[in-house]
N, C-alpha and C positions, 0 to 999 in steps of 0.2 A: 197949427193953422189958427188964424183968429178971425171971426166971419162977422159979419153982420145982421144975420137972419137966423137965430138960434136953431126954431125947428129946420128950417134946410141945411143949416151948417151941419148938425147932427146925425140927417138924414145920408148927407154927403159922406161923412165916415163910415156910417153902417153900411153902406151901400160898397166901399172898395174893403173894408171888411175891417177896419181900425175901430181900435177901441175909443171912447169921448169921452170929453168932461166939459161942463159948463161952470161957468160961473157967474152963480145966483145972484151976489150980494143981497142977500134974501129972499130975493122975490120967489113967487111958486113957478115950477115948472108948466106952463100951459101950451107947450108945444106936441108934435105928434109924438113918436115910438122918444124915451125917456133916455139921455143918455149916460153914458157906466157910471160916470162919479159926476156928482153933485157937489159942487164946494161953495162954500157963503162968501171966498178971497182966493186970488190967486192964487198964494202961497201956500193955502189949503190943497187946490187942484193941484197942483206941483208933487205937495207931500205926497199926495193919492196915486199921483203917477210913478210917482219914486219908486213905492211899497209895491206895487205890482211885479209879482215875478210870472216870467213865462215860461 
């Protein structure tokens, strides 16, 4: 999913129970509950999801 309101987009996944990732492009996270991966680029957030095993 790609959102436009970072803290509710992430609130939105925690909420049906999916893990999240944002992407920073630097900036600091100043949204509510922080979500699973932080990535500074996409292909960052990609990697991070790649590596996750369940």
């Amino acid at each position: 999913m790609v959102g436009d309101a970072a803290h509710l987009d992430v609130a939105a996944g925690r909420a049906v129970g999916v893990r999240t990732a944002w992407v920073s492009h630097g900036q600091a996270w100043t949204g509510g509950t922080a979500p699973d991966v932080v990535a500074t680029t996409t292909l960052e957030a990609l990697a991070a999801c790649a590596a996750v095993t369940v």
